[in-house]
N, C-alpha and C positions, 0 to 999 in steps of 0.2 A: 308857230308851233308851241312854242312856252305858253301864250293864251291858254292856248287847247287843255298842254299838261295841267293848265292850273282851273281849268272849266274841270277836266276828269278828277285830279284829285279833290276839289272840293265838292263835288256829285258824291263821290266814292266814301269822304269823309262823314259829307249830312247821314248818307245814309248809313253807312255803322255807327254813327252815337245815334241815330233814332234806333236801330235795333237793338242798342248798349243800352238806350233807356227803356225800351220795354220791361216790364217786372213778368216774370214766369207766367205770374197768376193774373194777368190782365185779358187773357180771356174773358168770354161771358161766366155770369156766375154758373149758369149749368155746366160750361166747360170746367169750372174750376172743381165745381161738386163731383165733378166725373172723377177728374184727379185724384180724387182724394182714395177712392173708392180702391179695392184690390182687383187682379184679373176676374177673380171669382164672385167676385160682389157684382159687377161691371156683367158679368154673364160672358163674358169676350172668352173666356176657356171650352165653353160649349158651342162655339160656333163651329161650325163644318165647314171646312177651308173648300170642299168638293162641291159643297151646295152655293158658296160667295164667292167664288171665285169661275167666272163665264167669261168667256169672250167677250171681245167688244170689236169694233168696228168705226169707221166714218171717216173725215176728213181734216186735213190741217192746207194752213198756209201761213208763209212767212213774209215780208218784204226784207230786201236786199240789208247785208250785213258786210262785215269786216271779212271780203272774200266769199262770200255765198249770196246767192241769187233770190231772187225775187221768185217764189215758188206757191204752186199747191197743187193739193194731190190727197190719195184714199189710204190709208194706213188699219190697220188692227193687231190688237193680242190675242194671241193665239194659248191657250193652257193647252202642254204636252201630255204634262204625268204630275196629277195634283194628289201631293200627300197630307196626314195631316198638320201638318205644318211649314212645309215647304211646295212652292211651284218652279218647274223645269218648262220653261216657256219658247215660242218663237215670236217677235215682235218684229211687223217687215214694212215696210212704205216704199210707195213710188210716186212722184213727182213731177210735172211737167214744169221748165226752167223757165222765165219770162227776161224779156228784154230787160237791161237797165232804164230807170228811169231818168227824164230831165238831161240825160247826154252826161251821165253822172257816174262813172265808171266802180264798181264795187272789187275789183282787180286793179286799181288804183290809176293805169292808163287807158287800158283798150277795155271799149264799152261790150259788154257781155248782151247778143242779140238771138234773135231765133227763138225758138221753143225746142226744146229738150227734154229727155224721160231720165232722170237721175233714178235709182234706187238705194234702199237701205235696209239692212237684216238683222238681225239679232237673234242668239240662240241664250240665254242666262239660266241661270238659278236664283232662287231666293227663300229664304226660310227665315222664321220670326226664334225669335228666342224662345225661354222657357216660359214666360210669362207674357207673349205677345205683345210688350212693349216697344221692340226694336225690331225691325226688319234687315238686315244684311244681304245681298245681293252679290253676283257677277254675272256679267254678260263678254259676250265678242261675237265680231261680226264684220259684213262685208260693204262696202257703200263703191256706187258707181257714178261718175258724173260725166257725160258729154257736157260741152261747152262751143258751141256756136259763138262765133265774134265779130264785129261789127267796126266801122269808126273809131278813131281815138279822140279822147276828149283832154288832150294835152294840144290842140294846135297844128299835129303832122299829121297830114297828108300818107293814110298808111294805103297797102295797095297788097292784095293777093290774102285778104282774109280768111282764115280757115275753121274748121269746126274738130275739137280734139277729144279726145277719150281718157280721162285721169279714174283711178280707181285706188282705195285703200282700205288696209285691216284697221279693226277698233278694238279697243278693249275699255273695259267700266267695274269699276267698284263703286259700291254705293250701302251705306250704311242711313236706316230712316227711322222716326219715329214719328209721332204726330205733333212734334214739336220744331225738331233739326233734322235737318238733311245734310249729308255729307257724299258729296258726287268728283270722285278721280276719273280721269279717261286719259286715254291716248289714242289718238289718228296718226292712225304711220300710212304714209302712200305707199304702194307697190306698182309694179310692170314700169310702163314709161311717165314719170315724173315731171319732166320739161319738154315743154312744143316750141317751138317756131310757130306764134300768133297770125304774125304777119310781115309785111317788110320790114320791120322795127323794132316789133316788142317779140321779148319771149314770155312762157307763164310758167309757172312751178304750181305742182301743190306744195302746200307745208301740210310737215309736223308738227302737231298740237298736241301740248301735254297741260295738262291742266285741272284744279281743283275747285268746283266749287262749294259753299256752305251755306244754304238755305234755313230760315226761321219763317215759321207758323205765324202771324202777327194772329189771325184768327183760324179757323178751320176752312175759309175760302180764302184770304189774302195772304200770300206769302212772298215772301222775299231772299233776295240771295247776294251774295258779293262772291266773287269768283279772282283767281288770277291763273295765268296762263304763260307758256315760253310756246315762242313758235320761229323753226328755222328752217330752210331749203337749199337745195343746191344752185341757187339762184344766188343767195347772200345776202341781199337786197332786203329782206323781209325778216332776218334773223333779230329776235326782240322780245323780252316780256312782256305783258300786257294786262287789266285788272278788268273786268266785265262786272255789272249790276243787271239785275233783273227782278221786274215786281210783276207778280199772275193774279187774276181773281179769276175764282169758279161763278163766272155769271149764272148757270143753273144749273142742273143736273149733269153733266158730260160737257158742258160749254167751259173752254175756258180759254182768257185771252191774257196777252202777254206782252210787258215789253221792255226792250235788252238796252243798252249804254253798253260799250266798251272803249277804251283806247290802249295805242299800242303806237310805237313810233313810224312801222311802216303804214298802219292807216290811220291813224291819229284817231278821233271820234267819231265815231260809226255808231246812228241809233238805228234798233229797228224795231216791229212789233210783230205778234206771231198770234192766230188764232190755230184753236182745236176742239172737236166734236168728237165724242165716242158714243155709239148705244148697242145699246145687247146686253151686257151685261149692269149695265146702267138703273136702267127699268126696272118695274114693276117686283121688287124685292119682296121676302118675305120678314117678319117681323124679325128672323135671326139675322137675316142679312144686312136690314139696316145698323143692326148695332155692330158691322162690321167695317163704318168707320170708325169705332174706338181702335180696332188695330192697321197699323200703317199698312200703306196700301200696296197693295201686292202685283195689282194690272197697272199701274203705271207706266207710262211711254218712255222707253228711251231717250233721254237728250244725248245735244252733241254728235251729231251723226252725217254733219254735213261735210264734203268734199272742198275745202277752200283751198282758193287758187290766187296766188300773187303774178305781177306779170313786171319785167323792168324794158329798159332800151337796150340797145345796140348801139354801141357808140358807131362803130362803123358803119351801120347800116341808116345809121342817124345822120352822119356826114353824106350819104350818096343823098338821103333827102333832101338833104339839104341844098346840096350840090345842083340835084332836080328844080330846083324852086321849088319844093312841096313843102320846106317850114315854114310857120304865119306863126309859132305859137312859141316859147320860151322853158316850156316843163318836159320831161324827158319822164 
């Protein structure tokens, strides 16, 4: 495990002196000539937030993470009540869960199996400042996760596998410009919290509280360092933890992604995420393209997944035992 801590914090470390070493102005020189420019020079004060700001549409997927599953599925943003300078949004996704892979549990014992419809909701606001340089935001909202389960990948012999229903409120602040990003949340679970897995393991969701802070390297490649505390009535999973993530906008609404985190109940967990939006994407008019100079207002939600840790049963690990059904040594 020290390995690990020291493979995380030296990930964690390269990449905040590479984002320390970036200069402001290392953008392209036309990015920089942008800069320099005022709202009204820039045109960015004339834009009609009613006429650039449209729906969107399409899909994402993830592979499996620290407590969240191997997923995809059809998501959109929704504009409720677009003013001029503020939007009151709903952003919602639903998901079909996939098996773990390689027998490789992302719930750290019992391997997560079946296919399952997760969903997730969001109702926010967001509004840009006086001069369109910063975006400010809040959302909350609802996320659902069934979870289907399978085998253990610790060695026992589990028996009477079940399929459970975990569900939790969200809440997000988020402050943007087209430089930094700055993203608070909280996932608090609610209704039933802990299952009985199976003969052995139980699973918790946790609670996640967490910040992270994203830099522009260009206007398609950006990066982020995050940290995190997460704890459950379980115990077992209670732990800070520190997350990276690098995205590039491969074209127009494509963009793909991929996360590092560690934390001591799953140590180093990578994974990568793809995402497509169109509708509002498209066929722009000349006001609207120059409405990437102000930050962006349809942006997806992150952080929105249901993560679920699982431990043993000492007792119910002796009757395995007992059965001959241990072969393996991890709990």
């Amino acid at each position: 495990m020290q390995k690990s801590i020291r493979l995380s914090l030296s990930l964690a470390g390269t990449a905040a002196l590479a984002l320390a070493s970036i200069p402001f102005g290392a953008a392209k020189a036309d990015n920089t000539k942008v800069a320099q420019g005022t709202a009204a020079d820039l045109g960015v004060m004339s834009i009609s937030l009613k006429d650039a700001i449209q729906p969107n549409f399409g899909f994402q997927g993830a592979l499996q993470g620290a407590g969240t599953p191997n997923q995809a599925g059809i998501g959109g943003f929704l504009p409720l009540v677009t003013g001029d300078n503020s939007v009151f949004f709903l952003d919602a996704q639903a998901n079909a869960n996939f098996a773990d892979y390689n027998n490789y549990s992302s719930i750290i014992n019992t391997t997560v199996a079946g296919t399952t419809i997760s969903t997730s909701s969001r109702l926010g606001y967001r509004f840009l400042n006086s001069d369109r340089s910063w975006m400010f935001g809040v959302n909350a909202g609802y996320d659902s996760r069934p979870m289907a389960t399978g085998p253990a990948d610790t060695g026992v012999n589990v028996k009477n596998s079940s399929t459970v229903f975990y569900q939790q409120v969200a809440a997000g602040l988020e402050a943007v410009s087209n430089t930094w990003n700055f993203n608070a949340y909280a996932l608090v679970p609610v209704g039933t919290t802990n299952y009985k897995l199976n003969s052995v393991y139980q699973g918790g969701a946790l609670n996640t509280y967490g910040l992270d802070v994203g830099y522009a390297i260009t206007p398609d490649f950006k990066a982020s360092l995050g940290y995190y505390y997460q704890n459950s009535d379980l115990g077992t999973a209670d732990s800070s933890g520190v997350n990276g993530r690098l995205a590039y906008n491969i074209s127009n609404g494509l963009t793909a992604g991929v996360n590092l985190s560690y934390d001591q109940a799953f140590e180093t967990r990578f994974s990568a995420d793809l995402k497509y939006r169109f509708g509002g994407n498209g066929n722009k008019t000349a006001s609207e393209k120059k409405a990437w100079q102000i930050p962006v207002l349809t942006e997806t939600v992150r952080n929105r997944d249901v993560r679920v840790h699982d431990k043993g049963s000492v007792a119910n690990w002796i009757i395995s035992y007992l059965d001959g059904a241990f072969v393996g040594k991890k709990l």
